[in-house]
N, C-alpha and C positions, 0 to 999 in steps of 0.2 A: 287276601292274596295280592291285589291291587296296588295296597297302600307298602306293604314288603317290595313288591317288584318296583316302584316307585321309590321309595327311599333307598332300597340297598341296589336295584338295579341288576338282580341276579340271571336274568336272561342276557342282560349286554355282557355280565361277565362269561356269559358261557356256562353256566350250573341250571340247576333245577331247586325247588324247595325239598324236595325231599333229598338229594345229595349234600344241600347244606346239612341238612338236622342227620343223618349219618354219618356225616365227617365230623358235625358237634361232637356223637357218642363217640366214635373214634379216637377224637383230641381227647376227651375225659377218661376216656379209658385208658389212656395211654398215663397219664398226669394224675389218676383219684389217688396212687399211691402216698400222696403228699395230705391227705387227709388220716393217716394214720400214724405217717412218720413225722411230720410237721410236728402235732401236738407232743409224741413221744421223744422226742430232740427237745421244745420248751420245757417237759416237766422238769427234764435234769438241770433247768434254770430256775428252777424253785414256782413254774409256773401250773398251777392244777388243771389237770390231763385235761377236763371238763372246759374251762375255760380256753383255755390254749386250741382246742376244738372246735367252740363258739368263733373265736377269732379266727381261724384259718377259713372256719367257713365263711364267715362275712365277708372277709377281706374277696377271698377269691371269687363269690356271688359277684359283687360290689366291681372288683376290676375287669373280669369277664364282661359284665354288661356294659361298662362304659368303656370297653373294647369296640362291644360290638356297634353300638349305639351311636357314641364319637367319633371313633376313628372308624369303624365300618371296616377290621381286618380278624381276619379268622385264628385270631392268637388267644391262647386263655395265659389268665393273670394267675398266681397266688405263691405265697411265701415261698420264696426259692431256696433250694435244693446250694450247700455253701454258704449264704446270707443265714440260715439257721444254725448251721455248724460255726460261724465266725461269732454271731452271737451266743451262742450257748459256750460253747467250751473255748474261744481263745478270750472274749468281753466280761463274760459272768463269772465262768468258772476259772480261766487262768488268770485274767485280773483283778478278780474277787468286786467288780462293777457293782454295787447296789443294781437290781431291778429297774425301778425307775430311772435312773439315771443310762444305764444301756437303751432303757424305750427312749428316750430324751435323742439320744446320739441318732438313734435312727430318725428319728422324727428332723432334728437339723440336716440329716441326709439323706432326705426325702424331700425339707425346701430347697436345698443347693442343687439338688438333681432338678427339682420342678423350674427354678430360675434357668438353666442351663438348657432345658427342654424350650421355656418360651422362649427363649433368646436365641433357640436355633444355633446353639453355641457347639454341636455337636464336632463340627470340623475341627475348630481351634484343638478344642481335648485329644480329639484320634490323633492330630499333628504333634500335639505335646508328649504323648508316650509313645513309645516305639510299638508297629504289631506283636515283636516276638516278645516284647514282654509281656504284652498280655496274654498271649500264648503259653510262657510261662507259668503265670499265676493263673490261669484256667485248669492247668493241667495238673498244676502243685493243689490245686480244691481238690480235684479229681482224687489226686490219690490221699491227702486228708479225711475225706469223704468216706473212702474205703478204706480207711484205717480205724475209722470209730466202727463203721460196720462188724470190722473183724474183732475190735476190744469188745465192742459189747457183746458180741458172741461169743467171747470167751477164750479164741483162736490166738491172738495176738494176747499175752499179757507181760508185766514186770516183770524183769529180769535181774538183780543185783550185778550179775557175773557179768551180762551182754546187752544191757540196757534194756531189752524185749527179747519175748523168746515162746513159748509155741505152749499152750496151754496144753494141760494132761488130757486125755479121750476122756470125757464124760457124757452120760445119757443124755443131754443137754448140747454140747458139740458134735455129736455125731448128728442130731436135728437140723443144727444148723447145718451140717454137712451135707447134706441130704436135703435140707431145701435151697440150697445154693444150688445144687447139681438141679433141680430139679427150675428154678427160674430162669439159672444160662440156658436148658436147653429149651423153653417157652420161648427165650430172648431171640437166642439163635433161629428158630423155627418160627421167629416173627408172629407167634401168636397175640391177637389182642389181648389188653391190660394185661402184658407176662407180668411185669411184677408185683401188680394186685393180685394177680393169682398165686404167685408165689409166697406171699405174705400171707394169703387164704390157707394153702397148703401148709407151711410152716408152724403157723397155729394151729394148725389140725394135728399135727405132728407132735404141736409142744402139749396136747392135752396129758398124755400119762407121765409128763416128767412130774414127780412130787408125788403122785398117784399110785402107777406099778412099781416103781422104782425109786431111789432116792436120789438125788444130786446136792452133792456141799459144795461141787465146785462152782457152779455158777452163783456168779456176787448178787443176781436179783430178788434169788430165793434168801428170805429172812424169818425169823425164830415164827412172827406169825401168819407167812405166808410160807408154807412146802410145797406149793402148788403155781405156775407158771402159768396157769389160763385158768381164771376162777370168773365163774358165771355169776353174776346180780340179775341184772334185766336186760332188757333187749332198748325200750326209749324212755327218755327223760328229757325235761324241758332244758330250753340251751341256760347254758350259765353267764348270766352277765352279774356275779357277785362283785367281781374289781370295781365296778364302776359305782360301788357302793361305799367305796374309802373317802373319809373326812375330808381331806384336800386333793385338790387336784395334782399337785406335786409330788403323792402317795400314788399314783397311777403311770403319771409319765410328766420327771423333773425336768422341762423344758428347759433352764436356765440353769438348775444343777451341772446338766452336761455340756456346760461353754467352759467349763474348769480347762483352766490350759491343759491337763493332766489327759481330758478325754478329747482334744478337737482331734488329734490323729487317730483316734478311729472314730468319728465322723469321717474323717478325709478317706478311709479305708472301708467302711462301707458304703460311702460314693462311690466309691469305684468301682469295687465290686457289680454295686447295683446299674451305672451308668453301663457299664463293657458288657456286663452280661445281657441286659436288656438291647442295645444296638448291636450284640453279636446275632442275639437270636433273633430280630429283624430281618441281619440283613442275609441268615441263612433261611429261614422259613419262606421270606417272600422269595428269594432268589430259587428257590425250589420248587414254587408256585407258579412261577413268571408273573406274584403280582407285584411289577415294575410298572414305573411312571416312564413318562416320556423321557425325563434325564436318566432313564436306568436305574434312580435309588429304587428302595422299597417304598410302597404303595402309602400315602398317608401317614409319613416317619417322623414327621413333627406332632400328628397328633400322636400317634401312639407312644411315643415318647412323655408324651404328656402323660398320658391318661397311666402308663408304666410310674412315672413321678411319683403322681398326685394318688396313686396306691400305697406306692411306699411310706406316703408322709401319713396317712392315714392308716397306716397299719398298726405304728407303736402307739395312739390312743387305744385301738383293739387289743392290743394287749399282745403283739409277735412282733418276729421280724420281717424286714421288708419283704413286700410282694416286688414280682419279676416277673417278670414273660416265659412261657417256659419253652423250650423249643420240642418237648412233647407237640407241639401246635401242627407240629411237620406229618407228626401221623393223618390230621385231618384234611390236611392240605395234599399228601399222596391221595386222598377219598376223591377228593372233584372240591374241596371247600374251598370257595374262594371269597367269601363275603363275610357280614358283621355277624350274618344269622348261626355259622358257627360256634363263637365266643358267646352268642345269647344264651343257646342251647346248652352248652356246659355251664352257666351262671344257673339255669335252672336245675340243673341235675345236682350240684352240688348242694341247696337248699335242702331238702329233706334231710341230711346228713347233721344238721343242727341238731335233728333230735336222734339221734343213735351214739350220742356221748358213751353209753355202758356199752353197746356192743362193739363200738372201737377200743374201749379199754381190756376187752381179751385178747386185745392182740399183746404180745411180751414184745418187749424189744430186740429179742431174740430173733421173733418171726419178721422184724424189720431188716436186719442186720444183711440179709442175698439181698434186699432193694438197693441199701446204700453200697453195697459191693456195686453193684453194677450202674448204679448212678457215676459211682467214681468212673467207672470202665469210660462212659460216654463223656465225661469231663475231659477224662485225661486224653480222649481222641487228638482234642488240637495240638498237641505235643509234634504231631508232623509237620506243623504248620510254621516251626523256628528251621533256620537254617543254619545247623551245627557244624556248616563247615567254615562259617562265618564266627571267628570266636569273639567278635566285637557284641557281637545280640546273642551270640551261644551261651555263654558264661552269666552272662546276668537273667537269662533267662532260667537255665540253670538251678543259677540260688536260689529266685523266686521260687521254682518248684520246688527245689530237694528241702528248703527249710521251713517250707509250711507245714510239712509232716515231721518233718525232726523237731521242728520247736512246738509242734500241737498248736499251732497260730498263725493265720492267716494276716494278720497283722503285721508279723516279724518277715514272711514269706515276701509280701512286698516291699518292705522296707528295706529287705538286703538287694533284691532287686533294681529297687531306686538308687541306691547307693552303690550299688556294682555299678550300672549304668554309666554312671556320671564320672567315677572313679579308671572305668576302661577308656571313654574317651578323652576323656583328661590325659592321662598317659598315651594314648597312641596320637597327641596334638591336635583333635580334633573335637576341641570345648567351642570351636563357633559351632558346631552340628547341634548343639543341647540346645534344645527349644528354651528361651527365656521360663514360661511354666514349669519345665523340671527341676530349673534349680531353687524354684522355692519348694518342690516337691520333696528338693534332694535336702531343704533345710527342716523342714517338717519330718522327714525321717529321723535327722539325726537327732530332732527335739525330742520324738521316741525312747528314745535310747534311758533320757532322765526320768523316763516313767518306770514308776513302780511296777512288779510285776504280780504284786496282793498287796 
């Protein structure tokens, strides 16, 4: 107890030990959902559910602690919620990226983020993009987010006639139905881990689909699987089989992905990962009051770092980047105000290496009301552009509306970037463009020559 009060100082913050390690459970509770969804979002990148598992849990163990450790702030780390949708479905699946090569890009933007971190380069970048744009592309994830939710429940599908258009009622969607209803109102009524319990429920839900009843409309169900939650075992030892591949270039192509063809997204999951990470700083601490004497958040150099130095380390584990989550806020309304926090969810999430089988009953069905409602808290900052302003209205805008029209978070930013520069250009005010955006605004258009498979 001594040697805790000593290093983290939790009587001068004002806490106890035992409100830290409550507000630990708390933050985890609020954040373990990303232990079911994480891996279920890489498998559809050709990455096995098993592994994809191993990794999220590392990764999050691994940045949690040297949250708490280094930076000494009560934030938990792991594969963020957006950064998994931008690599799965606009890097792998809409660009047809090899594997390796997507781990590569993240791994380059996870050094570019770590240099930027030590060089306390943080001002220059916020000065170079406008807030409402990233306001925009916050809220444009948002609703991407909850667009995969709604496809892979079946709710949203192909439409020839309308592009999109509203799936048939099957035994299957009415599940989902019915466990969305049943997580908004967890969400709403602020109960702890709503959307792990909702994901709990939901699978309980999807047990008799295949069983009492039949369903052909949902695309999960295949010739030899008619069954939506099929039982094996409950633990199994963690999978580290990737790291058993011949070369290391077969794991994660470091130099493969410096291809001119992929630095734009390197450039786009920097970003991503940079905003997200200093967004949820500086609302977690500022919700805490843990402010330093100049008002920033508490220790924002390191936690920037040790956010980094996660990320870069993430696509050797075999996911995408880890992020701060702003789940961290539940622990911090508890009384958490120190490192012992973020220790406390590093240990909780360790046992979970070995329950690979009993994660994989969950369908992606029973995920689908989580990332609904992830999108929901995304798209919050949507109030934060000021649309009466159509100079930051408009490119904020694109950002959003074409991250889901084009299934790409990629293209979401890029018309953003390019709106930007294009509005003030026309209304004569191209000295206001920060020198940084127009190599932003030239790297977008370089975009453009990329392939899209």
């Amino acid at each position: 107890m001594r040697v805790l009060e000593r290093y983290f100082g939790i009587k001068a913050q004002g806490s106890t030990l035992r409100r830290e390690i409550i507000a630990g459970a708390s933050t985890f509770l609020a954040a373990m959902y990303i232990i079911a969804v994480n891996p279920n979002i890489l498998h559809q990148a050709n990455i096995p559910f098993d592994q994809a598992l191993t990794a999220t849990v590392l990764i999050s163990a691994f940045g949690c602690l040297a949250m708490g450790l280094y930076a000494k702030n009560p934030i938990l780390v792991a594969p963020g919620m957006g950064l998994n949708a931008l690599f799965t479905y606009t890097m792998v699946i809409g660009h047809g990226m090899p594997l390796p090569i997507a781990l590569g890009c993240v791994f380059w933007a996870g050094v570019l983020f770590l240099l930027l971190a030590l060089f306390n380069a943080r001002k220059y970048v916020i000065e170079a993009i406008p807030a409402s744009l990233r306001y925009g592309v916050g809220s444009g994830i948002g609703l991407f987010v909850t667009l995969i939710g709604l496809k892979n429940a079946g709710l949203v599908v192909s439409n020839p006639a309308t592009i999109v258009g509203m799936g048939e009622i099957s035994p299957s969607l009415v599940v989902f139905l019915i466990g969305l209803a049943i997580t908004i109102g967890c969400v709403v009524r602020k109960v702890p881990g709503a959307l792990v319990l909702g994901i709990a429920l939901t699978t309980i839900l999807a047990i008799p689909v295949g069983r009492w009843f039949d369903d052909t409309h949902f695309t999960a169900i295949t010739e030899s699987s008619k069954t939506l939650v099929n039982y094996t075992e409950i633990i199994s030892m963690p999978s580290f089989e990737r790291f058993k591949a011949a070369h290391w270039s077969d794991i994660v192509d470091i130099f493969g992905a410096l291809q001119y063809s992929y630095v734009p997204f390197i450039f786009v999951v920097l970003f991503t990962t940079f905003f997200d990470a200093l967004s949820t700083f500086m609302s977690v601490c500022q919700a805490g009051n843990l402010l330093d004497e100049n008002g920033e958040p508490r220790n924002l150099k390191r936690s920037m770092m040790v956010d980094a130095f996660s990320a870069l380390i993430s696509a050797p584990l075999g996911t995408s980047s880890a992020n701060a989550f702003v789940e961290s806020a539940a622990g911090v309304s508890q009384g958490g105000k120190t490192g012992i926090v973020a220790i406390v969810c590093a240990l909780l999430f360790l046992p979970f290496l070995f329950l690979s089988p009993l994660l994989q009953l969950v369908p992606s069905l029973a995920t689908a009301p989580a990332l609904v409602m992830v999108g929901v808290f995304m798209a919050s900052s949507i109030g934060e552009v000021d649309w009466r302003n159509l100079e930051v209205g408009i490119p904020a805008f694109l950002a959003m509306i074409m991250i889901p029209l084009t299934y790409s978070i990629t293209h979401g930013i890029v018309f953003g970037m390019l709106s930007y520069v294009v509005v003030k250009v026309a209304c004569g005010k191209w000295k206001e463009i920060h020198p940084a955006m127009w190599v932003l605004f030239l790297l977008s258009l370089g975009l453009f020559a990329v392939p899209t498979h």
